[in-house]
PDB file of the backbone (N, CA, C, O) and the ligand in Angstrom, with CONECT records:
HET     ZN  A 101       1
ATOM      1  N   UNK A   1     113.858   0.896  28.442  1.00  0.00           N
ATOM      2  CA  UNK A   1     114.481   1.954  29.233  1.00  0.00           C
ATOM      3  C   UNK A   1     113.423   2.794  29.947  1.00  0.00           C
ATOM      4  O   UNK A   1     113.511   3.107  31.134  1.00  0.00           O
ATOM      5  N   UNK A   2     112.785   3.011  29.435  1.00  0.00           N
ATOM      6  CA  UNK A   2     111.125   3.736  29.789  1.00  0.00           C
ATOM      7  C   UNK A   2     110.394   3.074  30.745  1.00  0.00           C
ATOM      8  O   UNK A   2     109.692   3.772  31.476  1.00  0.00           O
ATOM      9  N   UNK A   3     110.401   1.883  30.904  1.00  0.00           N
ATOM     10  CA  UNK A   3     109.849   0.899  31.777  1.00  0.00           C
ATOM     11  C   UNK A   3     111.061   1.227  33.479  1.00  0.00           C
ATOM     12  O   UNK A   3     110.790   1.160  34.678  1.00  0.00           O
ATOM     13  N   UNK A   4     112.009   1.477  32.935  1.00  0.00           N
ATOM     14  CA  UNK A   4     113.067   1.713  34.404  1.00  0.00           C
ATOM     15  C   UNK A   4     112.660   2.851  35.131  1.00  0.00           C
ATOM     16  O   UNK A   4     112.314   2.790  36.310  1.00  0.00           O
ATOM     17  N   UNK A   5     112.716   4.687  33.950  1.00  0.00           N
ATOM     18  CA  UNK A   5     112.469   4.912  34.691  1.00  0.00           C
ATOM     19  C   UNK A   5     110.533   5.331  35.326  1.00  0.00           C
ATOM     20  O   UNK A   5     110.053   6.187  36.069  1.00  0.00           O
ATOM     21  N   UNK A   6     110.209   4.667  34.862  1.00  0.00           N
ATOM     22  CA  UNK A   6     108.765   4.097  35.184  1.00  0.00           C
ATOM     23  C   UNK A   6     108.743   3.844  36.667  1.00  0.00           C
ATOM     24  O   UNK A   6     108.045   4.396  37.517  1.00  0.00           O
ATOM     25  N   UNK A   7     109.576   2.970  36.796  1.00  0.00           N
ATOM     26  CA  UNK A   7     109.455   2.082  38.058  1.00  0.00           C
ATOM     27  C   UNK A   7     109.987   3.136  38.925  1.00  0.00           C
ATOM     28  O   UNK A   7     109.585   3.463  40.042  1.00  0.00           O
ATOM     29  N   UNK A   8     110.949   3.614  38.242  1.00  0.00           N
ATOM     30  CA  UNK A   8     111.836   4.835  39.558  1.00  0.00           C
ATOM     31  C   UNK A   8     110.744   5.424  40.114  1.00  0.00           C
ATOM     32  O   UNK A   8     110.577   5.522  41.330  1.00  0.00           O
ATOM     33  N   UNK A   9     109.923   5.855  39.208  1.00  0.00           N
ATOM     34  CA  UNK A   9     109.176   7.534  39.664  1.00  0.00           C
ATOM     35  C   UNK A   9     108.304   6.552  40.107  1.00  0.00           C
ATOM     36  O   UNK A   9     107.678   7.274  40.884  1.00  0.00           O
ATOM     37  N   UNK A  10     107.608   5.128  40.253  1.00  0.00           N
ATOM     38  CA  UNK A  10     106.588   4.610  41.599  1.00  0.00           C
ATOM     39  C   UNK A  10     107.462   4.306  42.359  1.00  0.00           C
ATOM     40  O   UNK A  10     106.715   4.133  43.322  1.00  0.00           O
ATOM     41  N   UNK A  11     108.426   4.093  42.744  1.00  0.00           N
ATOM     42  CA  UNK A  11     109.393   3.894  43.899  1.00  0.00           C
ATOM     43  C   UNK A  11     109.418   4.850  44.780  1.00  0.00           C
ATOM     44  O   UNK A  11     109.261   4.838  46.001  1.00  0.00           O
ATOM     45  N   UNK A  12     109.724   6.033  43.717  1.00  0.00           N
ATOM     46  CA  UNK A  12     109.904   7.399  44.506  1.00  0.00           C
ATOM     47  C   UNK A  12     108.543   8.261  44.886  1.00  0.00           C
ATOM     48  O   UNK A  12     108.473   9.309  45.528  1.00  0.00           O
ATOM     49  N   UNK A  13     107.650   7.603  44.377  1.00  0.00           N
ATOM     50  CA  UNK A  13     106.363   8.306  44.946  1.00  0.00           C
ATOM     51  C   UNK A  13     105.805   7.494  45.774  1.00  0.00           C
ATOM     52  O   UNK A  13     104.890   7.986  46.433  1.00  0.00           O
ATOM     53  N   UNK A  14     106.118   6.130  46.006  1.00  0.00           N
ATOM     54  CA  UNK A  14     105.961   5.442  47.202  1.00  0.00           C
ATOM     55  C   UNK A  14     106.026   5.469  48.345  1.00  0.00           C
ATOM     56  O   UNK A  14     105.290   5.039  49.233  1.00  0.00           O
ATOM     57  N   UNK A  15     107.113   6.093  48.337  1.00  0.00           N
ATOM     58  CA  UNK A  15     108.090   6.484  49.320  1.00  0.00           C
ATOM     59  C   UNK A  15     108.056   8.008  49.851  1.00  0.00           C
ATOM     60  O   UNK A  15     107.889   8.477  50.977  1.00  0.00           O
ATOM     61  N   UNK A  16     108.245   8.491  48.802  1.00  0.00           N
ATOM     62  CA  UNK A  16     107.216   9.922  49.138  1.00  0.00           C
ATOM     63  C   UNK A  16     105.451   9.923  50.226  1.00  0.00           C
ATOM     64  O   UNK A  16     104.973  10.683  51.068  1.00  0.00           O
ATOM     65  N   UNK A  17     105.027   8.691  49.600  1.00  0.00           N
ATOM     66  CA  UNK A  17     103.704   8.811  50.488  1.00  0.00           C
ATOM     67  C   UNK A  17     103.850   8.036  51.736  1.00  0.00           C
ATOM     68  O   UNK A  17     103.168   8.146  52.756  1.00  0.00           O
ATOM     69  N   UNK A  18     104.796   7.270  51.518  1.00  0.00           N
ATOM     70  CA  UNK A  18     104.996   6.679  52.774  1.00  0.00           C
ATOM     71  C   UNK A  18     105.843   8.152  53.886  1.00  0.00           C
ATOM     72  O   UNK A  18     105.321   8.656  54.880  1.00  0.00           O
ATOM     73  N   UNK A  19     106.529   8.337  53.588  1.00  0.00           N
ATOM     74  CA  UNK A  19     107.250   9.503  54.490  1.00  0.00           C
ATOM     75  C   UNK A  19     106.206  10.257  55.109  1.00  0.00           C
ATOM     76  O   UNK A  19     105.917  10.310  56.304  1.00  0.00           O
ATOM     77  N   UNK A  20     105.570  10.951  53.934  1.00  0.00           N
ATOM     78  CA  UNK A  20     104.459  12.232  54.160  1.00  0.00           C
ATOM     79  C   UNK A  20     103.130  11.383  55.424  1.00  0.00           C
ATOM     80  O   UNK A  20     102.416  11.884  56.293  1.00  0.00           O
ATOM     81  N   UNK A  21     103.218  10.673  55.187  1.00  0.00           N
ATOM     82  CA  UNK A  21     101.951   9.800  56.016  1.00  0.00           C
ATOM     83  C   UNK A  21     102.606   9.164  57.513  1.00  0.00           C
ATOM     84  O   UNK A  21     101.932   9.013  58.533  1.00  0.00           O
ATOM     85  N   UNK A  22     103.829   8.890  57.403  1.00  0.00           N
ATOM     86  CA  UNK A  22     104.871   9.059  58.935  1.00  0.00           C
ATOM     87  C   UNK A  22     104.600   9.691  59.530  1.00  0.00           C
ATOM     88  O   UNK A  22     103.986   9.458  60.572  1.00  0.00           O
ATOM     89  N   UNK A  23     105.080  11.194  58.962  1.00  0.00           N
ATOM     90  CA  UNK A  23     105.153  12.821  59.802  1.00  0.00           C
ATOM     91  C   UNK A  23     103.637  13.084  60.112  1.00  0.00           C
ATOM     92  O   UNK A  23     103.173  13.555  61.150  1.00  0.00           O
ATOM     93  N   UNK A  24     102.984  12.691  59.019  1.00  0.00           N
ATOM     94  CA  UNK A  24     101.270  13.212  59.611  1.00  0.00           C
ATOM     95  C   UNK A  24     100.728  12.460  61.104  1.00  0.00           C
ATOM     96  O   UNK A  24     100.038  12.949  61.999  1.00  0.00           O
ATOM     97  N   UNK A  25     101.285  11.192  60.993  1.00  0.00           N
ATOM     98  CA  UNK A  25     101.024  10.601  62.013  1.00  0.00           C
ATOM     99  C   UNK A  25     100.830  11.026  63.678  1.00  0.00           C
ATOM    100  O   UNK A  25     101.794  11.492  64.285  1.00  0.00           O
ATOM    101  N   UNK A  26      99.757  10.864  64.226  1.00  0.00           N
ATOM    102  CA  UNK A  26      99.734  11.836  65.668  1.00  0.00           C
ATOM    103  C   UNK A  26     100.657  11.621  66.530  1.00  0.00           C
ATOM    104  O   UNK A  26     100.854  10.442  66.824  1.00  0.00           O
ATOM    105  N   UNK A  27     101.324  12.466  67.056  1.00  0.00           N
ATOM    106  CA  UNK A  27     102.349  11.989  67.977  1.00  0.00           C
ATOM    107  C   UNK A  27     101.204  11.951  69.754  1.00  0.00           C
ATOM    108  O   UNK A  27     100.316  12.743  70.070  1.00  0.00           O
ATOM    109  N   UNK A  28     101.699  10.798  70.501  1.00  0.00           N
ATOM    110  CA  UNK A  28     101.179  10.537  71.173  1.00  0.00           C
ATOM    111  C   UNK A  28     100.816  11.700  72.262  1.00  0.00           C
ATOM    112  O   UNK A  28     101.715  12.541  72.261  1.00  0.00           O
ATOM    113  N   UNK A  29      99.812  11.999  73.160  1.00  0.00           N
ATOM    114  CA  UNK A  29      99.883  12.954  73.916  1.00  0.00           C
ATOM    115  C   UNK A  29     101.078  12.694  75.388  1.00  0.00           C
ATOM    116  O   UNK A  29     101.288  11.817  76.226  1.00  0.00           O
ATOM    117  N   UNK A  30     101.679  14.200  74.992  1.00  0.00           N
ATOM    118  CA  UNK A  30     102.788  14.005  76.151  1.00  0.00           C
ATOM    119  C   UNK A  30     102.570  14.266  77.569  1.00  0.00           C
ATOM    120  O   UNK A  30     103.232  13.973  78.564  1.00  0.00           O
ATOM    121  N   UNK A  31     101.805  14.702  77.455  1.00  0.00           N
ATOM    122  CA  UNK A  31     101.137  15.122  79.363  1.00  0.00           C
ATOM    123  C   UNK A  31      99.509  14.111  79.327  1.00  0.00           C
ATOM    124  O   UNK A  31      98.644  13.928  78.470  1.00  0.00           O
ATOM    125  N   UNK A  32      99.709  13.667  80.677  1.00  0.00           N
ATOM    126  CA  UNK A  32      98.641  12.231  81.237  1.00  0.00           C
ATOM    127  C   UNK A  32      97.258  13.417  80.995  1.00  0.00           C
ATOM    128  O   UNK A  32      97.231  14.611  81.293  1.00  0.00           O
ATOM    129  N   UNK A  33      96.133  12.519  80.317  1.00  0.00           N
ATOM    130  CA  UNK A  33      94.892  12.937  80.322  1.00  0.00           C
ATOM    131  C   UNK A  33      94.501  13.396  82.174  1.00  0.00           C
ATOM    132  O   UNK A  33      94.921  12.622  83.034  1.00  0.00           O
ATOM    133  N   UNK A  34      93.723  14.631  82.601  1.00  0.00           N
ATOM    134  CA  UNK A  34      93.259  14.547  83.882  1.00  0.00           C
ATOM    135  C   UNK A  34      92.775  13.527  84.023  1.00  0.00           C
ATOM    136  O   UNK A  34      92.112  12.990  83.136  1.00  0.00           O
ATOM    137  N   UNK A  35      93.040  12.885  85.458  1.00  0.00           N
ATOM    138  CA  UNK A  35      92.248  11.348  85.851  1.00  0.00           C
ATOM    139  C   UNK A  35      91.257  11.533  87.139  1.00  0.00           C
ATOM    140  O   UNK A  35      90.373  10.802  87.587  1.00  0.00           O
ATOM    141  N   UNK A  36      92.019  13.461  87.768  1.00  0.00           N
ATOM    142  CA  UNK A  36      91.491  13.360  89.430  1.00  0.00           C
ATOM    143  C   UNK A  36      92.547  13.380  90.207  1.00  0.00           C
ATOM    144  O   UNK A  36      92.608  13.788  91.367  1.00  0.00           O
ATOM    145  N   UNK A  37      93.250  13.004  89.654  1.00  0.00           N
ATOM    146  CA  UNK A  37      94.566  12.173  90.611  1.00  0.00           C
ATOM    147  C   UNK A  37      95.671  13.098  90.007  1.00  0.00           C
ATOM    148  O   UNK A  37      95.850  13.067  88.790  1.00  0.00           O
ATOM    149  N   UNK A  38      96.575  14.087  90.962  1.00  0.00           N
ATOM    150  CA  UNK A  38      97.847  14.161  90.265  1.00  0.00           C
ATOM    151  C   UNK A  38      98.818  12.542  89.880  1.00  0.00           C
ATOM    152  O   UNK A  38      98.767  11.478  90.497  1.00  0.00           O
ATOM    153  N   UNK A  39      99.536  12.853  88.814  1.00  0.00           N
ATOM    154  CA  UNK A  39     100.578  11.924  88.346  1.00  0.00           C
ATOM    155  C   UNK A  39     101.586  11.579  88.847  1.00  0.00           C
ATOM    156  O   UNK A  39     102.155  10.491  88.752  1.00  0.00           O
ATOM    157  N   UNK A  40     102.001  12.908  89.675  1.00  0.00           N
ATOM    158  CA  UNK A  40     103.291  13.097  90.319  1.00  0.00           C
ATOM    159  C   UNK A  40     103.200  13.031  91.435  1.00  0.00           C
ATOM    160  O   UNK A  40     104.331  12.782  91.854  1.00  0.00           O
ATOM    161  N   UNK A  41     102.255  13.131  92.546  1.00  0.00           N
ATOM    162  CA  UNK A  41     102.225  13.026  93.651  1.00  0.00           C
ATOM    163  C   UNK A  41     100.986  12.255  93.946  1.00  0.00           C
ATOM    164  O   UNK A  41     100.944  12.098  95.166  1.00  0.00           O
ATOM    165  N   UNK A  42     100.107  11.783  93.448  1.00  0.00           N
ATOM    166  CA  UNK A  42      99.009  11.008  93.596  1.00  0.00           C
ATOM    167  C   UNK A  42      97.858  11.757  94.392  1.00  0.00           C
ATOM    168  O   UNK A  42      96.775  11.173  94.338  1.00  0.00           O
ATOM    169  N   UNK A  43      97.884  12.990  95.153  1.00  0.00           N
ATOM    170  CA  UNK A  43      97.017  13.713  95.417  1.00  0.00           C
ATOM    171  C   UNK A  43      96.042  14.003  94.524  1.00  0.00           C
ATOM    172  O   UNK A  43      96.425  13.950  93.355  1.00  0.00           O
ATOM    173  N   UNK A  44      94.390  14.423  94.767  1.00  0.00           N
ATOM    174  CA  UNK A  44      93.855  14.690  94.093  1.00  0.00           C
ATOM    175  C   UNK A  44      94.084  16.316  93.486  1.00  0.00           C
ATOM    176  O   UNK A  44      94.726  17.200  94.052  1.00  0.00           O
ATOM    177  N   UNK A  45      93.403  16.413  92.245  1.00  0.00           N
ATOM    178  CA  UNK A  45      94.175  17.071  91.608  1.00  0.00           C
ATOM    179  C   UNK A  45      92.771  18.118  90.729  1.00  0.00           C
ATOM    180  O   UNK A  45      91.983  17.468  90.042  1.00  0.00           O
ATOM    181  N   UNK A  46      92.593  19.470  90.810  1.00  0.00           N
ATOM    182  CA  UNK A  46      91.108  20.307  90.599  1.00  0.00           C
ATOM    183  C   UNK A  46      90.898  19.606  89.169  1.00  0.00           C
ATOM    184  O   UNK A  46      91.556  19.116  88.251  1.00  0.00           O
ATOM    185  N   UNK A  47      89.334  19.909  89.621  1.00  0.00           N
ATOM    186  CA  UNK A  47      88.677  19.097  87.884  1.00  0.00           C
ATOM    187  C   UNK A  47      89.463  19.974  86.696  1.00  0.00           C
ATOM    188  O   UNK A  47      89.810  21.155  86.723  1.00  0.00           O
ATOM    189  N   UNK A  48      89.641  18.825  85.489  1.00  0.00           N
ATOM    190  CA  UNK A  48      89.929  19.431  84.724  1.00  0.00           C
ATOM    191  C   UNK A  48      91.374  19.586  84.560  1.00  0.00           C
ATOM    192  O   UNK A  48      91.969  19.687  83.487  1.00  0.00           O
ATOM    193  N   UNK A  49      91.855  19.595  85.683  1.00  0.00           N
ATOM    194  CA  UNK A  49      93.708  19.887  86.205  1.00  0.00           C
ATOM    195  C   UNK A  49      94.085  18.357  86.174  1.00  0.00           C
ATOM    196  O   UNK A  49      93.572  17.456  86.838  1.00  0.00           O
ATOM    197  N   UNK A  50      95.438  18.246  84.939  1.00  0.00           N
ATOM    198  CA  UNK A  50      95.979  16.971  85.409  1.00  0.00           C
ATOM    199  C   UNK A  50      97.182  16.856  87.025  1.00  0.00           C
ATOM    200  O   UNK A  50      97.504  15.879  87.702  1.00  0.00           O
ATOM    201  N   UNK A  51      97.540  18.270  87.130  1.00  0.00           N
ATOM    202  CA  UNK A  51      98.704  17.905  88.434  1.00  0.00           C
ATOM    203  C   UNK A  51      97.742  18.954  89.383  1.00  0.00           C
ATOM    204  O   UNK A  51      96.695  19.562  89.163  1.00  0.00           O
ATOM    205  N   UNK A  52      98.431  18.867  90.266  1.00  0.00           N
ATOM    206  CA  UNK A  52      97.502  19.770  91.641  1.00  0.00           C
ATOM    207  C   UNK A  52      98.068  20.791  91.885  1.00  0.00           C
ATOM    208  O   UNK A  52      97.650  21.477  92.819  1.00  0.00           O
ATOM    209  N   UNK A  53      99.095  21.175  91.188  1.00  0.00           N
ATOM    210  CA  UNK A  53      99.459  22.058  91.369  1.00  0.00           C
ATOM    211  C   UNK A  53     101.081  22.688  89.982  1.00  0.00           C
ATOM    212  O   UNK A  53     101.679  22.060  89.109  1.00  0.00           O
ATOM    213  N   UNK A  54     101.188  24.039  90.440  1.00  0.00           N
ATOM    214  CA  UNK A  54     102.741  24.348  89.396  1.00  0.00           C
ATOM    215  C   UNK A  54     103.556  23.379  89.463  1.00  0.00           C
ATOM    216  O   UNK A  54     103.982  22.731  88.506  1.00  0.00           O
ATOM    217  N   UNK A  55     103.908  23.180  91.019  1.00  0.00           N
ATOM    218  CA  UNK A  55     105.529  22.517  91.404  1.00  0.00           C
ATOM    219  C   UNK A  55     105.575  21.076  90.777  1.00  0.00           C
ATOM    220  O   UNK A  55     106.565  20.571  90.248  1.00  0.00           O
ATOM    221  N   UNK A  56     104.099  20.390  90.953  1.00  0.00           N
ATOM    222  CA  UNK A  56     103.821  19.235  90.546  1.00  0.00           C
ATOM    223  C   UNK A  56     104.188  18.937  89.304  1.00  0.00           C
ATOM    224  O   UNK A  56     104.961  17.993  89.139  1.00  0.00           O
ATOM    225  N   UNK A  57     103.599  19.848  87.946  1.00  0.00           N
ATOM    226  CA  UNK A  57     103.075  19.818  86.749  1.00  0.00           C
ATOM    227  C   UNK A  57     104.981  20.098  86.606  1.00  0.00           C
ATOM    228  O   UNK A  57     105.548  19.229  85.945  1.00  0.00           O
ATOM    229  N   UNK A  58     105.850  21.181  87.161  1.00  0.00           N
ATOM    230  CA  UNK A  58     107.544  21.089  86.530  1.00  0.00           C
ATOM    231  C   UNK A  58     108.106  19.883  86.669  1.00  0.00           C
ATOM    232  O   UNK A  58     108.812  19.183  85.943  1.00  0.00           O
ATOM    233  N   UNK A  59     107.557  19.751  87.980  1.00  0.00           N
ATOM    234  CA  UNK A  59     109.047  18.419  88.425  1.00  0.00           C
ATOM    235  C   UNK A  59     108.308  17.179  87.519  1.00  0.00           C
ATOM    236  O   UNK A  59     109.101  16.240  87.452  1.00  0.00           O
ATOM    237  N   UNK A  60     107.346  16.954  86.976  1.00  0.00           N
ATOM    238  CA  UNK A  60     106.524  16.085  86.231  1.00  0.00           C
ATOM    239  C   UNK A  60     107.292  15.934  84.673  1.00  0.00           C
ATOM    240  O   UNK A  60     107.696  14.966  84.029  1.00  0.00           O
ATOM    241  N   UNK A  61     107.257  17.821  84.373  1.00  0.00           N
ATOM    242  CA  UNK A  61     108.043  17.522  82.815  1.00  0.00           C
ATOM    243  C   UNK A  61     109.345  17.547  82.915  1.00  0.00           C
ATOM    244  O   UNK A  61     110.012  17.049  82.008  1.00  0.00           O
ATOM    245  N   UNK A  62     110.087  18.245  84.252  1.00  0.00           N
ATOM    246  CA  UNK A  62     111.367  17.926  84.053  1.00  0.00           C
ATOM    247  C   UNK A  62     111.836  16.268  84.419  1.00  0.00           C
ATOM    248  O   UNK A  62     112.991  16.023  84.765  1.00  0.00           O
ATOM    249  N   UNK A  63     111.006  15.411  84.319  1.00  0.00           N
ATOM    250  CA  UNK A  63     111.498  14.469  84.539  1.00  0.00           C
ATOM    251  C   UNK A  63     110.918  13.511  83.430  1.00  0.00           C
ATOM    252  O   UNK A  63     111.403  12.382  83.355  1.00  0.00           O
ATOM    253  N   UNK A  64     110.088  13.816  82.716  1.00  0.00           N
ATOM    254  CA  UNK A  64     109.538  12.832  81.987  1.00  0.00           C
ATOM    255  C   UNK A  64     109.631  13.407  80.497  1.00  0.00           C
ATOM    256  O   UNK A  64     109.664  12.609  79.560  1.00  0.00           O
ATOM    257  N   UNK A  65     109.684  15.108  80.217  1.00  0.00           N
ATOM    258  CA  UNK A  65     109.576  15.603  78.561  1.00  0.00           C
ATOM    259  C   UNK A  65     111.331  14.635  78.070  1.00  0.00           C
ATOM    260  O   UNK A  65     111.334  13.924  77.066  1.00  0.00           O
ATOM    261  N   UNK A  66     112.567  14.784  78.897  1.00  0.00           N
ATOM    262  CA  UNK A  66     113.581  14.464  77.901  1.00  0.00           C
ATOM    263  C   UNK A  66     112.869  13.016  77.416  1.00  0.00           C
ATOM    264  O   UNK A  66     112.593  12.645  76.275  1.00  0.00           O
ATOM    265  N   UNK A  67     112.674  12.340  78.706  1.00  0.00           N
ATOM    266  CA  UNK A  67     112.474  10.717  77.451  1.00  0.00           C
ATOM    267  C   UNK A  67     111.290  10.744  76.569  1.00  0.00           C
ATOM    268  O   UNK A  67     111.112  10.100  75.536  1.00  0.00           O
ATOM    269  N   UNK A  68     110.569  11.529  77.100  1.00  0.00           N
ATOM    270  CA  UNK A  68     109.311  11.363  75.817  1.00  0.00           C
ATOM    271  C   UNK A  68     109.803  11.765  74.401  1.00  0.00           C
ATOM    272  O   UNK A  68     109.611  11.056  73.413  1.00  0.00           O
ATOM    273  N   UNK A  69     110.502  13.046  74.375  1.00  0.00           N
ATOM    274  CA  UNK A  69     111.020  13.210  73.224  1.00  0.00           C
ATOM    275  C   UNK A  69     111.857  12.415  73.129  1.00  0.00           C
ATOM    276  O   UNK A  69     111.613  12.140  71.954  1.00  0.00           O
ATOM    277  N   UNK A  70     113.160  11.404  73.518  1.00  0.00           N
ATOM    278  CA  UNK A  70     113.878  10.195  72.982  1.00  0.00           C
ATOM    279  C   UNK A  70     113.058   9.298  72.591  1.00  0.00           C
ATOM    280  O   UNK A  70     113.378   8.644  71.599  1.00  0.00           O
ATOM    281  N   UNK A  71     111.770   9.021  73.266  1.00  0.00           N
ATOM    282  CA  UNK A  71     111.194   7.990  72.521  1.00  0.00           C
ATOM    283  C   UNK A  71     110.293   8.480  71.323  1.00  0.00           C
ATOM    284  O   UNK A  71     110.033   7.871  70.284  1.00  0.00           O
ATOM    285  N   UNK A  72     109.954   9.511  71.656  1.00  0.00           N
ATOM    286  CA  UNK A  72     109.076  10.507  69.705  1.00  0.00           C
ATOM    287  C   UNK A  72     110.662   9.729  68.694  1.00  0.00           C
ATOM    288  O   UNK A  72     110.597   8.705  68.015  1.00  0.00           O
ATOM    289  N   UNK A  73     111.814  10.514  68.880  1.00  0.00           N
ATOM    290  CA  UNK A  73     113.002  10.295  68.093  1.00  0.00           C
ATOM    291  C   UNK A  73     112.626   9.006  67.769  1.00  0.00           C
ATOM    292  O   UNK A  73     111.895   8.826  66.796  1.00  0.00           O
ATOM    293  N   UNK A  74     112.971   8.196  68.360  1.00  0.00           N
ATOM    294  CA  UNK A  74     113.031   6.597  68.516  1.00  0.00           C
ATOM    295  C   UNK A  74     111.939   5.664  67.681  1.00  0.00           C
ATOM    296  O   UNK A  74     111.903   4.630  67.015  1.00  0.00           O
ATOM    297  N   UNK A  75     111.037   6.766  68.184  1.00  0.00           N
ATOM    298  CA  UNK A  75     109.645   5.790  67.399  1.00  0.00           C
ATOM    299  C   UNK A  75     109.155   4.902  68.841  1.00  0.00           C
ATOM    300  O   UNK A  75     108.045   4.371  68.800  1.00  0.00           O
ATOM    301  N   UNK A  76     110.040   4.748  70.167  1.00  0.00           N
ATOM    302  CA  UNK A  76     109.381   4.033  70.395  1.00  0.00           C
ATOM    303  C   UNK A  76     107.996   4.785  71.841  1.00  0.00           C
ATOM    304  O   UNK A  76     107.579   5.940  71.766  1.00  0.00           O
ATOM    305  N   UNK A  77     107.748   4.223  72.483  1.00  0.00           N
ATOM    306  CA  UNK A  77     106.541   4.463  73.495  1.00  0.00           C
ATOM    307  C   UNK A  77     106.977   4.545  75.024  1.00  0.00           C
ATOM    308  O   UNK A  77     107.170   3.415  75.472  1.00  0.00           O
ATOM    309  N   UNK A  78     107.167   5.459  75.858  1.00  0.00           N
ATOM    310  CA  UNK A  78     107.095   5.429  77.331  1.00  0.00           C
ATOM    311  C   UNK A  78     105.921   5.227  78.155  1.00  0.00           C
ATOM    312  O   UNK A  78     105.074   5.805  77.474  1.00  0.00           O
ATOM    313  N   UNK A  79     105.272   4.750  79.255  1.00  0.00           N
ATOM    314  CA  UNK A  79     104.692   4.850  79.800  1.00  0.00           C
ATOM    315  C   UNK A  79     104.411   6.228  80.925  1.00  0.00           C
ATOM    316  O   UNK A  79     105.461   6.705  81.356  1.00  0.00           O
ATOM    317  N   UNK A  80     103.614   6.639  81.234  1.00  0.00           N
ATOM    318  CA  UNK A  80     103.524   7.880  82.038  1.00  0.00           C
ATOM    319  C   UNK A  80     103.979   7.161  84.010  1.00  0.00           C
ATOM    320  O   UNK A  80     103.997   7.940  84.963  1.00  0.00           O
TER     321      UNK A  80
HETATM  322 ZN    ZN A 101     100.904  16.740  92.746  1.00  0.00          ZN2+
END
């Protein structure tokens, strides 16, 4: 009987480390590393600056944060 719940409590601490080591996991970066180049309009874009501007950098997340977060949910990966 001792041997059962033995096994429970490595099951459940298995699983426990598996979870805890999920969530730690980095979530991918959601805005494009600066390249030079805005993302959104392909203009160049000040050092250091990934869009060239405000209008750029909104219409950028209003179009790309909902799916990034469906794919965080998801587990799975969008491309920029
Ligand atoms: Zn732009």
């Amino acid at each position: 009987m001792t041997d059962q719940f033995d096994r429970a409590s490595d099951i459940e601490q298995a699983q426990r480390s598996a979870a805890i080591a999920a969530a730690r996991k980095p979530v991918p970066r959601a805005t494009p590393a600066p390249s030079g180049n805005c993302p959104w309009c392909d203009d160049p874009a000040p050092v250091g600056s990934t869009f060239c501007g405000a209008e750029c950098a909104k219409d950028w997340q209003d179009n790309y944060a909902p799916r990034q977060r469906a794919a965080q949910i998801t587990g799975q990966q969008i491309r920029n």
